[in-house]
C-alpha positions as CSV (number, residue, x, y, z in Angstrom):
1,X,-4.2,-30.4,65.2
2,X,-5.8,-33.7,64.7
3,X,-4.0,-36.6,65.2
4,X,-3.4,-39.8,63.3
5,X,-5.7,-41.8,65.5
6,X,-8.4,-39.2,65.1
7,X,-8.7,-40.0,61.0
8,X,-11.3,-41.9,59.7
9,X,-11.1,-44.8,57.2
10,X,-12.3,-42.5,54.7
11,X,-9.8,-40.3,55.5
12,X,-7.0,-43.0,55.3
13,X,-8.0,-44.4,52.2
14,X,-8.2,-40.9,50.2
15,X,-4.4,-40.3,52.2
16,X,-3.1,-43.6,51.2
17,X,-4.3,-43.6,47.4
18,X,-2.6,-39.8,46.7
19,X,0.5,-40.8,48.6
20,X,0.6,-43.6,46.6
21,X,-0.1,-41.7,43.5
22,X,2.0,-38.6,44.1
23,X,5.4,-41.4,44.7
24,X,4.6,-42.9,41.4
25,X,4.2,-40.1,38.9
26,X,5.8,-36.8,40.8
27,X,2.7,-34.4,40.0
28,X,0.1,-32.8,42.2
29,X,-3.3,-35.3,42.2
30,X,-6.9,-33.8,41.8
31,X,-9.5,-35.8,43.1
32,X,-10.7,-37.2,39.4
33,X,-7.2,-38.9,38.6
34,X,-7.2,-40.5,41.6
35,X,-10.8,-41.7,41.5
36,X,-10.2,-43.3,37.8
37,X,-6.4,-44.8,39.1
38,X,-8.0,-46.2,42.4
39,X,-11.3,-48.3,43.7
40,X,-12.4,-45.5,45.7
41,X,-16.3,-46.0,46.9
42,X,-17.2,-42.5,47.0
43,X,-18.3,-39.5,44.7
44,X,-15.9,-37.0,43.2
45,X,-17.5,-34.3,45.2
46,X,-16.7,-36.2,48.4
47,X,-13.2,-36.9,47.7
48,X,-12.4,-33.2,46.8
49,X,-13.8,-32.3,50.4
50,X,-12.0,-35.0,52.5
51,X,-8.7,-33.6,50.7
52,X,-9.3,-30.2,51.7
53,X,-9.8,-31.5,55.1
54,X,-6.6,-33.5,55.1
55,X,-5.1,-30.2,54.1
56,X,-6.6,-28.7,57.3
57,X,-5.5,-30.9,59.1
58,X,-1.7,-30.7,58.1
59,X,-1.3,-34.1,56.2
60,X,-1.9,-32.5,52.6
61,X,-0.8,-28.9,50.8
62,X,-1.2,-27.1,47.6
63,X,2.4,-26.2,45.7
64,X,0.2,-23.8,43.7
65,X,-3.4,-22.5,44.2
66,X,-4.7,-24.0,41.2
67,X,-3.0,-27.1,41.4
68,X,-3.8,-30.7,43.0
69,X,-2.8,-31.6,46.0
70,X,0.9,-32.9,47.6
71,X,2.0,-35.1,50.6
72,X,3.2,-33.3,53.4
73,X,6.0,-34.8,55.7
74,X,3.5,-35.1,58.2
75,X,1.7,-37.4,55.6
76,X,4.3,-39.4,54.7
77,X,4.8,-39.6,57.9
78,X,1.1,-41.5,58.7
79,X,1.8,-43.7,55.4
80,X,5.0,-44.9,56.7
81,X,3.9,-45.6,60.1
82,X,-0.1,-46.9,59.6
83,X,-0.6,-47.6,55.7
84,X,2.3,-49.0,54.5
85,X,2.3,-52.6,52.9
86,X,6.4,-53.7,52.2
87,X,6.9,-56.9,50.9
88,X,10.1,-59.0,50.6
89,X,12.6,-57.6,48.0
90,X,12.2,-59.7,44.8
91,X,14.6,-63.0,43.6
92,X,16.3,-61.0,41.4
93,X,16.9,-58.3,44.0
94,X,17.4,-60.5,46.6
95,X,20.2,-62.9,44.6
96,X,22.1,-59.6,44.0
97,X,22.4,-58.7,47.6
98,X,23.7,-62.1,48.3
99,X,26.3,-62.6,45.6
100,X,27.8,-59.1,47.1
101,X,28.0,-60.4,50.7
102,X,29.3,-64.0,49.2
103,X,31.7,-62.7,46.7
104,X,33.3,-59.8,48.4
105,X,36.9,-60.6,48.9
106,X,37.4,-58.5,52.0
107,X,35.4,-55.7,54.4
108,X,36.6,-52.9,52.1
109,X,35.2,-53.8,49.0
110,X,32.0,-55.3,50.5
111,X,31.9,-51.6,52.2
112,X,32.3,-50.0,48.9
113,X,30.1,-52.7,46.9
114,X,27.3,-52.3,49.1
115,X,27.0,-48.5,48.6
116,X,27.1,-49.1,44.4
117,X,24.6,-51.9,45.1
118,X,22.5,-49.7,47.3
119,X,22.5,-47.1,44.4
120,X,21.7,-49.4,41.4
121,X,18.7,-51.3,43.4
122,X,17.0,-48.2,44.6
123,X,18.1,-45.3,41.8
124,X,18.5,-43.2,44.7
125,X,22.2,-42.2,46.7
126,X,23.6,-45.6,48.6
127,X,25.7,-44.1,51.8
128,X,28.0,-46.7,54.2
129,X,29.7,-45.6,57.1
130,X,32.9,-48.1,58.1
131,X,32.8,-49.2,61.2
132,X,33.2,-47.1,64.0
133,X,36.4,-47.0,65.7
134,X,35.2,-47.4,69.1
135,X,33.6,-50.8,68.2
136,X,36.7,-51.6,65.8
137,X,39.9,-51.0,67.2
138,X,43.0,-51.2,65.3
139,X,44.6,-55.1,65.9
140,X,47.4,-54.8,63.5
141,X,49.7,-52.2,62.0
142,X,52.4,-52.0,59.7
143,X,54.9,-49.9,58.4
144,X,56.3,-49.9,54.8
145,X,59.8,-47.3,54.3
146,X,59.0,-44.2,52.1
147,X,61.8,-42.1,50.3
148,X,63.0,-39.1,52.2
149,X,62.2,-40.3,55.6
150,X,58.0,-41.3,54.9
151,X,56.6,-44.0,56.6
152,X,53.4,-45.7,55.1
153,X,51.6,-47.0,57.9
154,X,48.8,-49.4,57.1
155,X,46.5,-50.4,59.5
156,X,44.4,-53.4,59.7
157,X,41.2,-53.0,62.3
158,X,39.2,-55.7,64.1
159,X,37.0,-56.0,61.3
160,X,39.2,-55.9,58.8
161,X,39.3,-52.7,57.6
162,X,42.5,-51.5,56.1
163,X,43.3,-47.9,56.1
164,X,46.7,-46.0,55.0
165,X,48.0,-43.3,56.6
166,X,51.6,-41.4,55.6
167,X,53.9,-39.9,58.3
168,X,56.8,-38.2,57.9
169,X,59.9,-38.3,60.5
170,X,62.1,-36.2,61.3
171,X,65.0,-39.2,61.6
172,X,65.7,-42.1,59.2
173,X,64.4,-45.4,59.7
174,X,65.5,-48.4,58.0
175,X,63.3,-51.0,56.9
176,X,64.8,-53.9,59.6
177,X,64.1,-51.2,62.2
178,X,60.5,-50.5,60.7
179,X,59.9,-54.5,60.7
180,X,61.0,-54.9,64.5
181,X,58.8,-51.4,65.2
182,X,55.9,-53.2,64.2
183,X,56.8,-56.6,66.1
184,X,56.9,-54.3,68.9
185,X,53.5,-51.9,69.0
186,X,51.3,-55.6,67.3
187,X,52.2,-56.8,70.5
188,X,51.4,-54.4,72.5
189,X,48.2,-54.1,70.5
190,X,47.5,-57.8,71.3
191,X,47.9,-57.7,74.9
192,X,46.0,-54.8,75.5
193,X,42.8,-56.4,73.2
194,X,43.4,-60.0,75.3
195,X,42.7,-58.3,78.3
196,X,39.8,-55.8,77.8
197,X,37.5,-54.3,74.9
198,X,39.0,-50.1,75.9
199,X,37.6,-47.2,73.9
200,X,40.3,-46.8,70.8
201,X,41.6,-43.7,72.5
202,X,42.2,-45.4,75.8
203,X,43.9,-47.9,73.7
204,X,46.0,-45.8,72.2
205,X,47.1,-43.5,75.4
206,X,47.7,-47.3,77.1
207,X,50.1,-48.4,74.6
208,X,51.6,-45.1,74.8
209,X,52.1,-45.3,78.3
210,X,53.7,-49.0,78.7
211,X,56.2,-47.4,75.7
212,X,56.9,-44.6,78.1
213,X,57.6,-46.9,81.4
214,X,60.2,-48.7,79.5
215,X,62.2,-45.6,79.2
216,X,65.3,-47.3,81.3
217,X,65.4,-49.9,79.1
218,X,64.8,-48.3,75.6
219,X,67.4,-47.7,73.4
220,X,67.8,-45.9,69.7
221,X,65.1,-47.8,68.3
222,X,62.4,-47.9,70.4
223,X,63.3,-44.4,71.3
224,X,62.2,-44.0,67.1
225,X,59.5,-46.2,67.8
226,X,57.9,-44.3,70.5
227,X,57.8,-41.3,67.7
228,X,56.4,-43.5,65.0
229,X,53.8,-44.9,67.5
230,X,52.3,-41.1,68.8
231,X,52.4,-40.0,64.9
232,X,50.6,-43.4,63.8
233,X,48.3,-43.2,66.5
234,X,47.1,-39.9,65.7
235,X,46.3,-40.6,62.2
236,X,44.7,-44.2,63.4
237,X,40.3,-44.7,63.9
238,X,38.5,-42.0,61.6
239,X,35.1,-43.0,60.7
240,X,34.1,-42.9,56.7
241,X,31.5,-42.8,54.7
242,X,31.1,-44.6,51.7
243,X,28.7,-42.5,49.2
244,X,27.2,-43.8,45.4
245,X,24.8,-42.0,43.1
246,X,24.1,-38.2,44.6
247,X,23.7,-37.0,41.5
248,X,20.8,-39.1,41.2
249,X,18.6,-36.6,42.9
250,X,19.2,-34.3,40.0
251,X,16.9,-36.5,37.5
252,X,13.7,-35.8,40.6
253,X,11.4,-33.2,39.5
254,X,11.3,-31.6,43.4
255,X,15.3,-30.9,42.6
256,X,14.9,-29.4,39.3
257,X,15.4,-25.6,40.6
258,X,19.6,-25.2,40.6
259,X,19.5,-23.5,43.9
260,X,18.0,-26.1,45.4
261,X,19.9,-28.8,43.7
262,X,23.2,-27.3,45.1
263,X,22.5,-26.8,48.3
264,X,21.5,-30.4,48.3
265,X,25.1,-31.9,46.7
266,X,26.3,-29.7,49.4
267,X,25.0,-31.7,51.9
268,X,26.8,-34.5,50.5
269,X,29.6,-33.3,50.8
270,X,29.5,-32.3,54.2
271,X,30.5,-35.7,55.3
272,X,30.0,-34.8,59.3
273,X,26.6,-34.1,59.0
274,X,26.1,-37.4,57.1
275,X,28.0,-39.0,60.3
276,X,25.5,-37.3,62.4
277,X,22.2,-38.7,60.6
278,X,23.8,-42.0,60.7
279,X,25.1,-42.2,64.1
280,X,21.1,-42.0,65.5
281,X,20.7,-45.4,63.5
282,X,23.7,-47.1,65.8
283,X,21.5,-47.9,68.8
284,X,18.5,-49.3,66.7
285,X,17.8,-52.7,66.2
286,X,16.3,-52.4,62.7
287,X,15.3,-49.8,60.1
288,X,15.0,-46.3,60.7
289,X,13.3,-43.8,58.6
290,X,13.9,-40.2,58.7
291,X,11.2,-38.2,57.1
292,X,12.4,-34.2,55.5
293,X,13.3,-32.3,58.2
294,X,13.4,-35.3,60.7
295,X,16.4,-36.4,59.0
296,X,19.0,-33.3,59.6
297,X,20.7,-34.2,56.2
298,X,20.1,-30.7,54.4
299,X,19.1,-27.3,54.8
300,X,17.0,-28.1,51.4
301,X,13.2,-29.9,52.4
302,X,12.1,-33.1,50.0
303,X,15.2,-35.4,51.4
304,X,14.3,-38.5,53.2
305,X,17.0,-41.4,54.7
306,X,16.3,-44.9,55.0
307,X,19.0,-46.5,57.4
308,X,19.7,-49.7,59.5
309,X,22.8,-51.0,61.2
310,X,25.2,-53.3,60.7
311,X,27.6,-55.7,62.6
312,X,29.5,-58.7,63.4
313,X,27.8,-60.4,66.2
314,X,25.9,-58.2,69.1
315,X,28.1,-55.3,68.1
316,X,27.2,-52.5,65.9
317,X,29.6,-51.3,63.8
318,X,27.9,-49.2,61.3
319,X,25.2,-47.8,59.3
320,X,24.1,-48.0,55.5
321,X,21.1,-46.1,54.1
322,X,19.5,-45.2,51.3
323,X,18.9,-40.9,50.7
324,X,16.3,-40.1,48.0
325,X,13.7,-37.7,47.5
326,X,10.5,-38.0,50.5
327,X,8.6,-39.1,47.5
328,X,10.5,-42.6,47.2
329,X,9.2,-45.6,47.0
330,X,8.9,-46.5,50.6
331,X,7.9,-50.3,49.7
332,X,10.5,-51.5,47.9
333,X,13.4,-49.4,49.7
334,X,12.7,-50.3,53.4
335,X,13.2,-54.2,52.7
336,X,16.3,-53.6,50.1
337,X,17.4,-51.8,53.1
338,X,16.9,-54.1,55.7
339,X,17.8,-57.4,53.8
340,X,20.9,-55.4,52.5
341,X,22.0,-54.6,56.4
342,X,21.5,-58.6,57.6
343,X,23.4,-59.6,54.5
344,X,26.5,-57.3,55.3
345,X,26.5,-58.4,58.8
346,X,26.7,-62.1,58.0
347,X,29.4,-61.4,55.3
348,X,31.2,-59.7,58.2
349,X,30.9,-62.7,60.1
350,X,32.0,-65.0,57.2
351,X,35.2,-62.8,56.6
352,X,36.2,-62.3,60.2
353,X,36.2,-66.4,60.7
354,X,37.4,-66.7,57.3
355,X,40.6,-64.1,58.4
C-alpha cells in the first residue's frame, strides 16, 4: 500500500478538499460538489479518477456503491499529520478559557469547569482526569464524627484536590480524639513529603509502619488511630474523570443507528477504559491525537480523542481531551485543546502559590 510520501500534489489537494468537505456538511462528496465548493485546477473527469485511486490506495471508501466518497481513518490520518492548517483559537474563545483558569476558586471546580468549557467550545464530549495520585499525594487529611460510629474523612492532596471518603468503625471515636488523630497522621504526612517525593502507596505503607513501631508507646487512642489510618488509607488516591456533553454524539449523523449510539454511551461509562486512552497522553509534551481505532475508546468505529496534559511545574498531573466524531473539526479543536491544557496548568500554579 502506498504511502503518504508516495502521493502526489494532485493527489493531496483532491484528499485535502473532500476531508475538508466531508467535516463540514457530514455527507458522502462526488467529485462535482467539490469542484463547484473548491478552486480545483483540473477537469471533473480527472478528479473522479484520482478519488478512485485514493480509494485504492486506502485513504478514501464508498458507504454505499452509489454514493460519493468518505474519509477513511487512514485519511484523516494524512490530513492531520501533512495538510492541516490550525490557527490560534479566536478572542472570544480565547477570553473564555482565561476567565475559567482566573476565576476558578479552587482545583475542583477548575477540574469540573474545564470539562463544561471543553464541551460548550467544541459541541463535542469535554473529559478531565484529576491528577494522578502518584504525582499528587495526599498532604492533609481530616476527620469529621458521623452518627453511629462514621468517620467522614476528607482529604486534601498536593494539588488541592479534596476528595471525601466515609468509614465506618467498629469503636466510638469522639470528636477531641478525631481532632488529635489528624494532628497525628498530617504530621506524619509532612515528614514523610519533606524528605522524599515516594509513590502514594509507599507513602501510605511508610506511615503505616512508623504507626506500627510505636506500639510500646501507643495507647487507647492511637491504638484507634492506627485503625482509622489503614481504613483511610485504603479509600485515599483514586484517579477520576471529569466527563461533559456525551450525549452530544447523538445529534452526529455517523451515530444516528441506536445500536451504535449505545455501544458508544457505553464507552463512556466505562470510566477505566477512558483512564486508559488518557494515561498514553501523560508522557507527552503536547497534543495528542487519536484517530478511530487508534484511540481504544470504543468498540464502535467514527470516535476520535483530542488530548494534552496538564500540570503544575515539570510534573504531569493529568489529561483533558476533547472525544467527538473522526469527522470533527480538527482546526479549531486542536488549539482549544492545547491553549485549554497551558491555561489549567498555570491556574494550577496560581492556586497552589495562592494556598
Amino acid at each position: 500500500m502506498a504511502t503518504a510520501d508516495e502521493l502526489d500534489r494532485r493527489e493531496r489537494e483532491i484528499l485535502r478538499a473532500l476531508v475538508q468537505d466531508y467535516i463540514h456538511t457530514g455527507e458522502p462528496v462526488a467529485s462535482q460538489p467539490l469542484l463547484s465548493r473548491h478552486e480545483l485546477e483540473w477537469s471533473p473527469a480527472t478528479v473522479r479518477s484520482v478519488m478512485a485511486d485514493l480509494e485504492a490506495l486506502g485513504f478514501l471508501e464508498k458507504p454505499h456503491a452509489s454514493s460519493g466518497r468518505i474519509p477513511t481513518e487512514r485519511g484523516y490520518r494524512l490530513y492531520v499529520d501533512t495538510m492541516l492548517k490550525v490557527r490560534p483559537p479566536s478572542l472570544a474563545d480565547r477570553d473564555r478559557i482565561e476567565r475559567l483558569a482566573q476565576a476558578a476558586p479552587d482545583v475542583s471546580s477548575l477540574i469540573e469547569g474545564t470539562a463544561d468549557l471543553l464541551h460548550s467550545l467544541s459541541h463535542h464530549a469535554g473529559v478531565v482526569t484529576t491528577p494522578r495520585p502518584q504525582a499528587d499525594p495526599v498532604r492533609q487529611l481530616e476527620f469529621v464524627r458521623l452518627r453511629e460510629n462514621r468517620v467522614l474523612v476528607v482529604f486534601v492532596s498536593e494539588a488541592g484536590i479534596v476528595t471525601n471518603k466515609l468509614v465506618q468503625l467498629e469503636f466510638p471515636m469522639e470528636a477531641a480524639e478525631l481532632e488529635r488523630a489528624a494532628a497525628y497522621l498530617n504530621e506524619k504526612l509532612h515528614a514523610r513529603g519533606e524528605a522524599a517525593e515516594p509513590e502514594l502507596a509507599a507513602l501510605r505503607a511508610a506511615i503505616l509502619t512508623d504507626m506500627r513501631a510505636d506500639q510500646s508507646a501507643l495507647h487507647d487512642l492511637l491504638q484507634k488511630a492506627l485503625v482509622l489510618a489503614e481504613q483511610s488509607f485504603a479509600a485515599a488516591g483514586v484517579e477520576k474523570v471529569v466527563m461533559e456533553g456525551e450525549s452530544s454524539f447523538l445529534d452526529a449523523p455517523e451515530f444516528s443507528d441506536v445500536q451504535k449510539a449505545r455501544a458508544l454511551l457505553r464507552g463512556f461509562a466505562e470510566k477505566d477504559r477512558i483512564l486508559r486512552v488518557l494515561d498514553r497522553v501523560l508522557t507527552a509534551q503536547e497534543v495528542q491525537i487519536f484517530i478511530g481505532a487508534e484511540s481504544e475508546f470504543a468498540t464502535v468505529p467514527d470516535v476520535s480523542v483530542v488530548a494534552a496534559p496538564y500540570g503544575r511545574g515539570d510534573r504531569v498531573l493529568g489529561t483533558l481531551a476533547v472525544v467527538g466524531p473522526t469527522r470533527m473539526n480538527y482546526a479549531r479543536v486542536i488549539p482549544l485543546v492545547d491553549l485549554t491544557a497551558r491555561q489549567i496548568s498555570r491556574a494550577l500554579a496560581a492556586l497552589s502559590e495562592g494556598g
